[in-house]
C-alpha positions in Angstrom: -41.7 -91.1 26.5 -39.7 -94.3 28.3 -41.8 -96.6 27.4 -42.9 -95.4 23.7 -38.5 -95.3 23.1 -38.2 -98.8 24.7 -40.3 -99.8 21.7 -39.1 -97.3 19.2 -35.9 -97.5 19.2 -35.0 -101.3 18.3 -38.2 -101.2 16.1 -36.6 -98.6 13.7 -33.1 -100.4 14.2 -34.3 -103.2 12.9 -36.6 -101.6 10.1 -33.6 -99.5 8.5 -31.9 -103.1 8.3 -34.1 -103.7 5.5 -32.6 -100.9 3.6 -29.7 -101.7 2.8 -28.0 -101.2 -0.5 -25.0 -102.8 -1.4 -24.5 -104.2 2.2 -24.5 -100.7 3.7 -26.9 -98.2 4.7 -28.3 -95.9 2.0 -29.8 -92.7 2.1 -33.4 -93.9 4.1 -31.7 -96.6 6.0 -29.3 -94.0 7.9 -32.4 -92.1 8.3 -34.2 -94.4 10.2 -31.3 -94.8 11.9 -30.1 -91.8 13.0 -34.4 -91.7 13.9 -33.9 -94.4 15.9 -30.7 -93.0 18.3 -33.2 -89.9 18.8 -35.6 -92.4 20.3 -32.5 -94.5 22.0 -31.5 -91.1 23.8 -34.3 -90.8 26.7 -34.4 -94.5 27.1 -30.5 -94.7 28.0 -30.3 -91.1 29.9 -34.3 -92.4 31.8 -32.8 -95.5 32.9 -28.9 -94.2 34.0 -31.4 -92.1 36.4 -33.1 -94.7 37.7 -30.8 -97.2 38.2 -28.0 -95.5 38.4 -23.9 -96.6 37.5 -23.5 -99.1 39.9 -26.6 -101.4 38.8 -24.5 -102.2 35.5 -22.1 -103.9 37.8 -25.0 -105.6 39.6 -24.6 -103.4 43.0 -27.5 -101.4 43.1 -28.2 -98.4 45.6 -26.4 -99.0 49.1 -29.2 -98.6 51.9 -28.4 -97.5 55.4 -31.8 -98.4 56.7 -30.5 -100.8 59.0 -27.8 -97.8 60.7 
């Protein structure tokens, strides 16, 4: 499911931009958008698990390998 939301996700973000009516989103366009969160969800909670808080500050996981 990671890899299918990594493509998802900005692929029906960027469809629903086509949408528009009147410079906002319309009925279908906030569809495919709120569509598109469902598909952002696993790919943002997948990769907090994986790489954890500290790799957005460019840290990574602390090894003790070398103890």
């Amino acid at each position: 499911m990671y890899g299918v939301s990594l493509i998802l996700a900005p692929l029906l973000l960027a469809i629903s931009s086509f949408f528009w009516i009147g410079g906002g989103y319309g009925v279908i366009a906030g569809t495919i958008l709120i569509l598109s969160m469902v598909f952002w969800m696993p790919t943002l909670i997948t990769d907090a698990l994986l790489n954890g808080p500290l790799s957005v500050l460019g840290l990574g996981v602390i090894s003790i390998r070398g103890i």
